[in-house]
Legacy VTK file of the C-alpha trace (Angstrom):
# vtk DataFile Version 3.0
C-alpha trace
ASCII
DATASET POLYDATA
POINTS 81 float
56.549 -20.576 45.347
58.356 -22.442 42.246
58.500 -25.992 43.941
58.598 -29.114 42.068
58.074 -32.356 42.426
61.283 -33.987 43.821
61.602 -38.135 43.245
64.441 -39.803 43.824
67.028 -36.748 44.204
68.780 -35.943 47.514
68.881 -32.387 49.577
70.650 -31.039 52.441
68.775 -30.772 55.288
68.906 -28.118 58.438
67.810 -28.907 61.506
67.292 -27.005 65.133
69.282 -29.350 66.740
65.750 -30.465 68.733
63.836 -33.775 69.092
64.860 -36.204 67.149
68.015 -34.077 65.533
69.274 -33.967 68.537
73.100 -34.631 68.931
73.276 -35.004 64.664
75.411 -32.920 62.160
74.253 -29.488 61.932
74.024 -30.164 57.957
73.401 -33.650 56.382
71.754 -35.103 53.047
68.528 -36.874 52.717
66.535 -38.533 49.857
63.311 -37.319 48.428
60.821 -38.916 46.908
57.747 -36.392 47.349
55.447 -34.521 45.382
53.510 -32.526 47.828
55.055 -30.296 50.726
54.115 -29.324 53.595
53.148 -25.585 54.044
54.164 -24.062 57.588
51.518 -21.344 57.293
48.631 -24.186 57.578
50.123 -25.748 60.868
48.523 -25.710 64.070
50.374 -24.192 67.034
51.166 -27.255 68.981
53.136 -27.794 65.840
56.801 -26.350 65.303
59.188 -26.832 61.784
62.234 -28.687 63.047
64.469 -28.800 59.667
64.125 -27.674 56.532
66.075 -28.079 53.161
68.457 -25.622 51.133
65.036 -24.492 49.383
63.590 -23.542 52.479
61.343 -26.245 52.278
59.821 -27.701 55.599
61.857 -31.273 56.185
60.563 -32.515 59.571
58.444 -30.811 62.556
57.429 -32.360 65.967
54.569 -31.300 68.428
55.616 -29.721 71.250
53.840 -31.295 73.782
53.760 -34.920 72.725
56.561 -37.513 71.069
55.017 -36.356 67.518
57.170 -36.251 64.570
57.112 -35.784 60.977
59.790 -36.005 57.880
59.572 -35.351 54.891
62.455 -37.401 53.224
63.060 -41.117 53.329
65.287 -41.597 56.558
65.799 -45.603 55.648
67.231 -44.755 51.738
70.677 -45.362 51.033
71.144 -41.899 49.696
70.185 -40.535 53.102
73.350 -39.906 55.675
LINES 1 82
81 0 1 2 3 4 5 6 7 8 9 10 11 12 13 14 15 16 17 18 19 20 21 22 23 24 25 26 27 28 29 30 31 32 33 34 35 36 37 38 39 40 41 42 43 44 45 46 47 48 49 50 51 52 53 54 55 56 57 58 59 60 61 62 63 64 65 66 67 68 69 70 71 72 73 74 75 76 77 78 79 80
């Protein structure tokens, strides 16, 4: 897969346009402070990937029954738009 651990560095992020990216830029930049990912192959079904990063990397998903969500990047940094 070739990941590594990301502290501290920012990333563009891609959403669906869903949830809780609903009504933001298509494209915007978030800080990362993570070692671990998450790995969309291991998800239940009620779960669905919502954004990911340039990498391809899994960003945020939601469940898609319930107000569930999950990110992957600090949302309250400074670096984050």
């Amino acid at each position: 897969h070739g990941y590594h651990p990301v502290h501290g560095h920012t990333t563009q992020l891609r959403h669906t346009n869903e949830g809780i990216f609903q009504g933001l830029p298509q494209n915007f930049n978030v800080m990362r402070y993570h070692s671990l990912i998450a790995d969309g192959a291991t998800f239940p079904n009620c779960l669905k990937i919502t954004a990911k990063n340039d990498e391809a990397i899994i960003m945020a998903f939601e469940h898609i029954r319930f107000p569930v969500f999950g990110v992957q990047y600090h949302p309250e940094s400074i670096l984050s738009e």
